[in-house]
N, C-alpha and C positions, 0 to 999 in steps of 0.2 A: 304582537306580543310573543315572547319567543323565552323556554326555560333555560337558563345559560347552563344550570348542570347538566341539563341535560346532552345541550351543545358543546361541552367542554367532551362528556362523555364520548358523543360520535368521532370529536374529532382529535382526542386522544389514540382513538382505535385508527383513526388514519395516518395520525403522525408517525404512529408505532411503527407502520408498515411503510411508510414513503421513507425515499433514500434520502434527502434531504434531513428526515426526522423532525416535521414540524407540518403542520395544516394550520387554514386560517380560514375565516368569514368575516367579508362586511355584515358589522349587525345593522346598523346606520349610517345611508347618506341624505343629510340633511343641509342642502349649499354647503357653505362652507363647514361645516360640522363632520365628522367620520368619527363614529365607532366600532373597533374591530379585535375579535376575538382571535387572539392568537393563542397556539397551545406546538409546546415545542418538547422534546424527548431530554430526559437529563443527558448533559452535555453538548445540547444544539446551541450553536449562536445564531445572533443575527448579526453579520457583521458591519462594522461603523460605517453609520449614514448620515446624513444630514437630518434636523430636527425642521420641525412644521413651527410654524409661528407661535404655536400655543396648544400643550399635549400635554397627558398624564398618563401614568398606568398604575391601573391597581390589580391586583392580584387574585384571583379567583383560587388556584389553588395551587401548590407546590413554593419553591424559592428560584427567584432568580438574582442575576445579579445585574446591574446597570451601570455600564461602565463610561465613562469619560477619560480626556487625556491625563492620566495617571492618577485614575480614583475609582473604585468602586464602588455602588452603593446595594447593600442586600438588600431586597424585600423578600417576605415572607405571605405567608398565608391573610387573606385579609388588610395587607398595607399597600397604602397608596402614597404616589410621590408627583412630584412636576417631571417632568422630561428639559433638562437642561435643555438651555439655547445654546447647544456646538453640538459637534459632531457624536455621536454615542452607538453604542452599538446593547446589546441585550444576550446576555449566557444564561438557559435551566441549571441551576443547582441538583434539580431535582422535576420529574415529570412533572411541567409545569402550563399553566392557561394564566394568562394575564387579558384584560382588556384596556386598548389603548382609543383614547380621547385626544380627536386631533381636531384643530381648526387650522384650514388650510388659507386661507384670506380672511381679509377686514373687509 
């Protein structure tokens, strides 16, 4: 069992200072199942990768932006979305911690 503000909190304080601008933890590997707490500096990307079979992210705190081939989608505080099936990538709007929901096999 693990406090995620709290986890956003440590690892806001590490993103701050890594060059990159962005920390992350597996909170869960479960076979196929992965959840993981990302938390990236306003104006970090993560840039365009391939998508896992079946993903989501929801927002813990800050905005980000989730972008596909010529679209953007905002999230805000508290909203959650699917993770398109193509390629996408992820921009902070704003000092931001998302947690992403991956299943990586059937």
């Amino acid at each position: 069992m693990a406090d995620l503000y709290a986890l956003v909190a440590e690892h806001l304080e590490k993103a701050r200072t890594a060059a990159h601008g962005r920390s992350s933890e597996l909170l869960l590997h479960d076979g196929p199942l992965r959840q993981s707490l990302i938390v990236l500096t306003t104006g970090t990307e993560l840039s365009e990768h391939e998508t896992p079979r079946a993903a989501t992210l929801f927002v813990l705190r800050g905005r980000v932006g989730l972008t596909t081939a010529g679209d953007t989608l905002e999230l805000g505080e508290g909203e959650f979305a699917p993770i398109p099936h193509e390629r996408h990538g992820l921009t902070a709007l704003d000092d931001s911690a998302v947690v992403l929901t991956a299943v990586t096999e059937v």
